[in-house]
N, C-alpha and C positions, 0 to 999 in steps of 0.2 A: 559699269558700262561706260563709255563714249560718254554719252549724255548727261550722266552723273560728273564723269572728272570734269564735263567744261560747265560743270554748276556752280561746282567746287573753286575755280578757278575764274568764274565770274565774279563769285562771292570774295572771294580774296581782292581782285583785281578794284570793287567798289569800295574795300575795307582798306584799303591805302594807297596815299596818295600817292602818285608818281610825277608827277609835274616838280621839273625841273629840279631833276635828279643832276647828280655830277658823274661823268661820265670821264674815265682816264682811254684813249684809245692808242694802240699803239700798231704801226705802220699807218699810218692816216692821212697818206701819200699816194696809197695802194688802192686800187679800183675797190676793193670792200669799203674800205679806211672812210673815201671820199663819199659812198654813196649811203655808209652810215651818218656821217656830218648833213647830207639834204634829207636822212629821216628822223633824226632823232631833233630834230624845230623846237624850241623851247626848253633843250634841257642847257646845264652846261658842260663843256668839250672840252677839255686837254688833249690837243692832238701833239703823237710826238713822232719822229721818224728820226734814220737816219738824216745828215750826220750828228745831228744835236742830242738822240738818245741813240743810243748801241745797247739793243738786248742782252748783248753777250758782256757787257758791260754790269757786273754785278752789282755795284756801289750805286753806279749810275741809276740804275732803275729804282733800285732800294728806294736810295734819297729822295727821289724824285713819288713814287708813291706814299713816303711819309708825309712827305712837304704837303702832297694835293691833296689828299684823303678822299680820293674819290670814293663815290657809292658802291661803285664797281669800273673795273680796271676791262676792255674790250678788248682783246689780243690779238691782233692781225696781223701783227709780222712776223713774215717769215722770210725763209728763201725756196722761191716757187719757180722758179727754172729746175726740171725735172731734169733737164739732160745735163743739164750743170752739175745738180746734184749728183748724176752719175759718174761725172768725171771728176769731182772732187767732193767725195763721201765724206770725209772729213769736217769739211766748212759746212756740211748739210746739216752735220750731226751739232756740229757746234750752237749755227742760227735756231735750228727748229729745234731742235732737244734742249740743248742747255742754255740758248737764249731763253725759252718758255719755262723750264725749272727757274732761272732764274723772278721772271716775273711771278709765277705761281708762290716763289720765297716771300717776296715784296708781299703778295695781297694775304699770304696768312701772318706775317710779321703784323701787320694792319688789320687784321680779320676782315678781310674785304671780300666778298664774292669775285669771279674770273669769270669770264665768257674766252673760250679758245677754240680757234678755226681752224676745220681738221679735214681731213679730203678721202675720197674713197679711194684713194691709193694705200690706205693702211690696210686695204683687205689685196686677198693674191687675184682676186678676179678666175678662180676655179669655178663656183659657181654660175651655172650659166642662169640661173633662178634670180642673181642681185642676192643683197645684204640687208637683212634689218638692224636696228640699233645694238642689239644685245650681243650679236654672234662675235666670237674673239679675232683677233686682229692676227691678221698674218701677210704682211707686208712684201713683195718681191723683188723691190729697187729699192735703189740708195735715198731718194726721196721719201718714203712710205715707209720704211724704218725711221727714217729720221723723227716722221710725222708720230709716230705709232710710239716713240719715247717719247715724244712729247704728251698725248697723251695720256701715257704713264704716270709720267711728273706730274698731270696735273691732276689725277686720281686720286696719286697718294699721299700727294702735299695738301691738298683742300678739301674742307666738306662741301663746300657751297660751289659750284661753279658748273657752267654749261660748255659741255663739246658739241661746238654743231660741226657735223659735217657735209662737204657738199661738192659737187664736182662740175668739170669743165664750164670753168667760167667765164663771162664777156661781159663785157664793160661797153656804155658812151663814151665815145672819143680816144682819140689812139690806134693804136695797133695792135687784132688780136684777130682771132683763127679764124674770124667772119670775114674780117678784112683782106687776109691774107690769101683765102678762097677764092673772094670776086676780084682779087687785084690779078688771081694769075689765071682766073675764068675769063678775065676781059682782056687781057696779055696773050695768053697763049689760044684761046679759045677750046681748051680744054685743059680737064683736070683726071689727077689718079689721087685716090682716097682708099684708104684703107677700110676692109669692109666687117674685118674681125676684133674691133673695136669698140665694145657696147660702155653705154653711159648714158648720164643726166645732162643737157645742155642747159646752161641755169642762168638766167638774166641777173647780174647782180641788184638791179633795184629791186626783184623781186626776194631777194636773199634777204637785204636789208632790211624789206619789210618785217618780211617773219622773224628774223632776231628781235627788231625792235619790239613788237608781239609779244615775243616767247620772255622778254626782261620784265611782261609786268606778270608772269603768273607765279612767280614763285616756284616752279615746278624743276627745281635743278636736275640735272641729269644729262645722257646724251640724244643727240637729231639729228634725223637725217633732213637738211634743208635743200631738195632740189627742186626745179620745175616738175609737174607731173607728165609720166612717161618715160621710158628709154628709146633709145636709137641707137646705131649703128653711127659712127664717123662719117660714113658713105651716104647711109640718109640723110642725117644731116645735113650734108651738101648738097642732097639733091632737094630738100626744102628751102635751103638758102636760095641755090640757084633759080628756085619755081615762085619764089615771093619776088624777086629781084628780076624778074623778066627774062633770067638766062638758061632756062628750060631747055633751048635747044643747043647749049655748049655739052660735051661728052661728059660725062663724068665715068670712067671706067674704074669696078672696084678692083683693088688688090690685096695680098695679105698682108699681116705686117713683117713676115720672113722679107718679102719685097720692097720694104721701108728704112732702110738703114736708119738706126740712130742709137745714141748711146743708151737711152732709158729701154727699159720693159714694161710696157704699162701694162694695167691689170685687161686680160682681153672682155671679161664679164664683170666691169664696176658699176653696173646697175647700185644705186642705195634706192631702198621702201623706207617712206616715210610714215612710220608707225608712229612714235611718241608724240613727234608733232600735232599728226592728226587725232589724235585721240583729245587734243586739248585744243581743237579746232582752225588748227595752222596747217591749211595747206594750199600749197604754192600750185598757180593755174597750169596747168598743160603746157610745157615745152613750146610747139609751135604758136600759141597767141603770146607766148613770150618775145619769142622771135618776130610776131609782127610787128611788136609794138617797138621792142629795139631799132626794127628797120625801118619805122615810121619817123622817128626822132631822130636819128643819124641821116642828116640832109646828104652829107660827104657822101652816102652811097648809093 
């Protein structure tokens, strides 16, 4: 049962210590990267990013995870421009797939546990039901292949290692789909959102958390780490805009036939976080996610 595994996982958690583990993180630059560095307090951090480590850089990484020996090697880079990806498949396959074989070589040359960051684009989004952990991967874009070898690599290369997955992400500070909404709700005074678009809207501090969680139970495997609930692209904006005061700008939906762009995202990438929860990690409900993000972002 539920109650057994997080006994199980209690007991382990008091039978060793975790305090000031070493911790190898790579893209650590990247809105995960950073808001694993304000949860992970008291351990210690090798962060690497471009341009001083290149994934795709074999030797480079090798060396660099001999030298540190870290406890475990955290893998967040990638290349996460989806539409990029589409228009150059190549360099997709290169960064996510054989940059990530590459680090996955590095931590079993070392015998090192992998934590790797994986997206619900590796499923086709047929499903209008969402995804549990187990069901197989069938990716639709040049991104989500790319993704979907990477978790390959890191299946067949390691015993030890955690695939969390998790989708549409946003971050404190900068520019991202939040921003991008009320900048053209407050410009134009209306917006078109697509309405055939279902997913997880996921706070990355809340993502952080449960990683950092999920590193002390021993429990390797895959996760789905999203806020709880799905939405619609279209809901979603209509919650942004009803938190934000902008309730009465349009938001008119459409489909994504009516969206040009180069990618095909999955229309039904719901993930269900079953592993997680069953070991007692799970992430609060999407919208008190989003309030709390728009309480801390003064900018908006």
């Amino acid at each position: 049962s539920a109650a057994f595994r997080r006994s199980i996982v209690n007991s382990y958690i008091a039978n060793h210590n975790y305090d000031g583990m070493h911790f190898l993180i790579t893209g650590a630059n990247g809105q995960l990267g950073r808001a694993l560095q304000r949860t992970l307090i008291g351990h210690s951090l090798v962060l690497v990013d471009l341009p001083e480590i290149d994934i795709t850089e074999r030797p480079a990484i090798s060396t660099l995870v001999e030298k540190e020996r870290p406890d475990m090697v955290i893998h967040c880079a990638a290349y996460t421009d989806v539409d990029g990806c589409a228009r150059d498949p190549v360099l997709a396959h290169r960064v996510n797939a054989f940059g990530t074989q590459n680090v996955a070589l590095a931590c079993q040359s070392a015998d090192i546990p992998m934590v790797h960051i994986s997206t619900n684009e590796v499923f086709s989004g047929d499903r209008t039901s969402g995804y549990e952990e187990w069901m197989p991967l069938s990716p639709r874009n040049p991104y989500g292949v790319s993704k979907a070898a990477a978790e390959t690599f890191v299946r067949t290369i390691l015993n030890r290692f955690y695939i969390v997955r998790t989708a549409w992400l946003y971050a404190p500070g900068g520019r991202n789909f939040i921003h991008a909404i009320l900048s053209r709700a407050r410009e134009t005074g209306a917006i078109r959102v697509v309405t055939d678009e279902v997913g997880n809207p996921t706070y990355v501090e809340d993502l952080a958390e449960a990683i950092s969680r999920l590193l002390t139970t021993g429990q390797y495997g895959i996760y789905h780490f999203v806020n709880s609930g799905a939405c619609s692209r279209w809901a979603f904006d209509n919650e942004i805009l009803r938190q934000t005061g902008l309730s009465d700008v349009a938001n008119t939906p459409i489909l994504s036939s009516e969206y040009a762009r180069p990618s095909n995202p999955p229309p039904f990438g719901a993930l269900h976080n079953r592993n997680g929860a069953a070991l007692g990690i799970i992430l609060r409900p999407w919208q008190e996610a989003l309030t709390d993000y728009l309480r801390h972002e003064s900018s908006l």
